[in-house]
Each structure stands twice: as C-alpha cells, then as structure tokens.
N, C-alpha and C positions, 0 to 999 in steps of 0.2 A: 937083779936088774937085767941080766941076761934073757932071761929068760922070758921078761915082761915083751922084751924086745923082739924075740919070737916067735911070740905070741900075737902082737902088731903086725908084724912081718905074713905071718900066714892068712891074719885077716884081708890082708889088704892085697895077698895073692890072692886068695880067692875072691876079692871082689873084681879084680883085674879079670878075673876067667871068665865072671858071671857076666857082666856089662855086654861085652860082645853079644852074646846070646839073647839079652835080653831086648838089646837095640835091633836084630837081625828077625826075632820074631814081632816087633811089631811091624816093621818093614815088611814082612811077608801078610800081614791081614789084609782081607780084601777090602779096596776104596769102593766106596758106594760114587755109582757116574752121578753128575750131574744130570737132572732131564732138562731137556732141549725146552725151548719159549714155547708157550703154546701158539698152533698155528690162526692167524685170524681168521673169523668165517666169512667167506666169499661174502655175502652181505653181512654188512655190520648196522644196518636199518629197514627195515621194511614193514611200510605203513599203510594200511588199506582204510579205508572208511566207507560207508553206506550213508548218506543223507538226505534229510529233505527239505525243500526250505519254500517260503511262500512268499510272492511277489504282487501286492494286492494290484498294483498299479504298472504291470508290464507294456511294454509297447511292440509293436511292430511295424516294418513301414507299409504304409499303406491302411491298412488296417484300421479305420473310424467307421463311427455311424452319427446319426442324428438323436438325438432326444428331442422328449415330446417338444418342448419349446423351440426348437429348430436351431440350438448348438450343437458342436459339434464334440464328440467323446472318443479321443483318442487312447484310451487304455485300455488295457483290459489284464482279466487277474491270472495267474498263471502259477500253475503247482510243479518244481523242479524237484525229478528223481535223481543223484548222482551216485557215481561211484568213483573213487578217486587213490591212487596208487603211487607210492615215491616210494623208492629205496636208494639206499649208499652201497653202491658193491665193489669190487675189488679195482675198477678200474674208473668211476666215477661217478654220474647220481642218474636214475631213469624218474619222470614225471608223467603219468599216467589219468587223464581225467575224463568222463565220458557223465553225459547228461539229458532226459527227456525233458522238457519245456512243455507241459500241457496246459493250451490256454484256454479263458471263456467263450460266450459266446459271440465276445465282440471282436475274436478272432479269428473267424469261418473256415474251417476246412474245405478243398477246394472238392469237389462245385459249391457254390453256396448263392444265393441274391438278398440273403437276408439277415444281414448282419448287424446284431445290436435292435434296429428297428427302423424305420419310415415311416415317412410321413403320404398318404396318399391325395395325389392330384387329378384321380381317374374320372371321369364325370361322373356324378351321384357321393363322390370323395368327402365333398366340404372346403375343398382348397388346403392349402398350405397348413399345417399344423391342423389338422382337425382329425386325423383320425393318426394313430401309432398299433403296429403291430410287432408284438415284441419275437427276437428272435428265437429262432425254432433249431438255427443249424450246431454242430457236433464243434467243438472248439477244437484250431490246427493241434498238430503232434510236429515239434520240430528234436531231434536228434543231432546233437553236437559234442566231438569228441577231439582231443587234440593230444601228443605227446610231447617230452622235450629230454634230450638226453645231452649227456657231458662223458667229453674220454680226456681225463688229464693227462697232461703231458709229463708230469711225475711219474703217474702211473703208468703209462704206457711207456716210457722208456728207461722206469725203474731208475730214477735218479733224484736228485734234491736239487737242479739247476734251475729250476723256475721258482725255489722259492728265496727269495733276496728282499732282504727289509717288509717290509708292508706287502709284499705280494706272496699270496699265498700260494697258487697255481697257477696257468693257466690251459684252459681247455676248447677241447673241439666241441663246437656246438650247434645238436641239430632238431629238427622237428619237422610238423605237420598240423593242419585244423583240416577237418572237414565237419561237412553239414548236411543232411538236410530236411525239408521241411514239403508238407502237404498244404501248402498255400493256394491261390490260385498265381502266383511271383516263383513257386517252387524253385527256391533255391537252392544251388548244391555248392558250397563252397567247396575248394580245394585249394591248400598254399603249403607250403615248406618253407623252411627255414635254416639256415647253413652260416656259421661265423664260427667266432671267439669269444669267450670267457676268460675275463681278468677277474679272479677273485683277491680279495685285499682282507687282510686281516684289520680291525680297529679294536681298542682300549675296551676290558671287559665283556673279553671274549665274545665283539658282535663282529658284523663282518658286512661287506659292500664289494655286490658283483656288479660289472661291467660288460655288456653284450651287444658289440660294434657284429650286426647279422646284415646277409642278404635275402631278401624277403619275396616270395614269388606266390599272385597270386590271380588266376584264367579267372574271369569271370563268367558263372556258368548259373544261367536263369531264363525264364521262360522269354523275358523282351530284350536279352541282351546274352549276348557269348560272343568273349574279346579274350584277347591274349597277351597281357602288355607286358614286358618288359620286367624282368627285377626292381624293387625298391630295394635302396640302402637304407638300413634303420638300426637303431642305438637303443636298448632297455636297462634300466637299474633295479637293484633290487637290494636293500640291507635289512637287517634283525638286530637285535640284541636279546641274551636269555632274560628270561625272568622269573621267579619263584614260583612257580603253578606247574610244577613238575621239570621237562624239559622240552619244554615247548618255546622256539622260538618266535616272536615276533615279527610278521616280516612285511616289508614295505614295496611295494611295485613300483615302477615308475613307467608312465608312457609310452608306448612306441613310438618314436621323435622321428617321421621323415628324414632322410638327410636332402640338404639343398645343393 
C-alpha cells in the first residue's frame, strides 16, 4: 500500500512541475493583431453616362413659321447629346450634367429669314398662301450645363447630431445653370443657387429631400439685360429602390416661388 501511495505522490509532483511550464509557454506564443476596418474610398459612387435622346416635337420661344395653308407651327425636332456625372464622396454628393440641343429647320440659327417656310405677297407672288418656300437655314445649337453639390453636416463635422428620428442629414447646398444658344434672342443664362438639404429617411429604404434655396438669376439676352434680386424657392425630390439592379427611382418636384 505504501508504496502504491508513492507512486501517486510522484505522479502528481511531477504534474505539479509540468503545468507551470506548460501554461507559461502558451503565454509566450505570439498573438496574431487584429487588422484594423478597412478604410472607405474617398468615393463610394461614381456615375458617368453618355446619351442621346430625340425630341420630335421641341420648342423654342419665338421660334414658328407658317405652313402652306397659313397655320402657324410652332415646333420643331431636336437631337439632345448629354453627358451626365453624380458621385457620393466622402463629404457628400456632386451632380454634374452638360447637353447640346441640336434643333431643325424650324429653329434657324442666327442670321436666318427663312424659317420653316413663307408664304409670298411680292407682286407677281399670287397673294397669300400661294406660293411656299421651304427652309433652307442650318438648325440653332443651344448648350446647357448645370451642377448641384451637397457638404453634409455629419460629414463635415464628423458627428451623428443631425441625424434624429426620420432625419437623416442635413446639408449645404449649392449650384449653377448656364446656357447658351446661337439664336437670333441669343440667350446666355446665368443663376446660382445656395440653401439647405433636409434629407429624411422613409419605410423600405426610400428617402425624401427637402431644399428651402435662394435662387439668383441676371437676365442676359439680346432685348433684355436685367438684374433682379434673389428668388426664394423650395424643391423635393424622393425615390424608392427597386429590383432592376440598384437603381433608384426618383421623383422631382417643382421649383415653387416662395410668396
């Protein structure tokens, strides 16, 4: 019995010696770091497109002629080249869109006197509707381009206080349009635009923004150059996704005067 008993005894020393050792060297293997989040890229969207699109029945102001029967036709057809740019970047979204307007003949580039057609009243003529000469001149080229940017207020001061309940951000918001065109009205628009962005979140992940802007814009054309004052004006806009990739939905609303 003794002996069994010393036998126990020395196993049970030398497990006592081992343990330590064996605790102390896994303590010493090296820990594998954690790697850090990956960091997000400065754009997290960037969308460019090329298109073209055709507008059988375009208008312009000013811009009619007469048909043989001595109505009057105010359209004319017009082939739009665009090019159009949005991104999401690290501090909120750029909108980017620029477009040539190439119209027929019933839109005369400036000089022109013969637009569409006439009717001749010259002596030897036939009077009123009796003779038509169809036009001859090179249809306007008008160029129109416009941007719209947003700097959140999250992002920019690197916080989550703007977003509470249903509101998702809110942002600085600005822009520009210009124009212009080889008319004989040669138009050059110019305006900016300068507000706020209330973006709201809604149920299946659509969303509804809100843009209370001040809107400025010189009037600058061959019978008129004026300089009026700012308008205050209000635009909406919401989406919902849908199943055709990840292409949002999205709805414009008006620029609404303010009174």
């Amino acid at each position: 019995m003794s002996y069994r008993k010393n036998i126990i005894a020395a196993a049970l020393l030398s497990l006592s010696t081992l343990a330590p050792a064996g605790y102390a060297g896994a303590a010493d293997l090296p820990v594998k770091a954690q790697k850090p989040p990956p960091d997000l890229p400065f754009f997290l969207v960037i969308d460019d497109r090329i298109t073209y699109s055709y507008m059988p029945k375009g208008t312009d102001p000013g811009a009619f002629s007469f048909n043989p029967n001595g109505s009057i036709n105010g359209t004319t057809a017009k082939s739009v080249y665009s090019f159009t740019h949005f991104d999401v970047w690290g501090y909120g979204t750029n909108f980017f869109t620029i477009s040539l307007f190439k119209s027929g003949h019933n839109d005369p580039a400036n000089p022109c006197t013969n637009a569409g057609g006439f009717n001749s009243n010259v002596p030897g003529g036939g009077g009123f509707g009796s003779a038509f000469n169809p036009a001859d001149c090179a249809g306007a080229s008008e160029i129109y381009g416009l941007f719209r940017s947003t700097f959140g207020w999250n992002e920019l001061f690197n916080t989550k206080m703007f977003t509470v309940g249903w509101l998702h951000n809110i942002s600085f918001y600005v822009g520009s349009d210009a124009n212009s065109e080889n008319t004989y009205l040669a138009p050059a628009k110019r305006d900016w635009v300068a507000g706020l962005q209330f973006a709201f979140d809604l149920p299946y992940k659509g969303f509804f923004n809100v843009s209370p802007i001040a809107y400025k814009e010189p009037v600058r054309h061959r019978i008129c150059r004026n300089d009026p004052g700012p308008d205050l004006q209000c635009g909406w806009q919401y989406g919902f996704p849908h199943h055709l990739g990840d292409r949002n939905h999205l709805l414009h609303g008006p620029w609404l005067p303010a009174v």
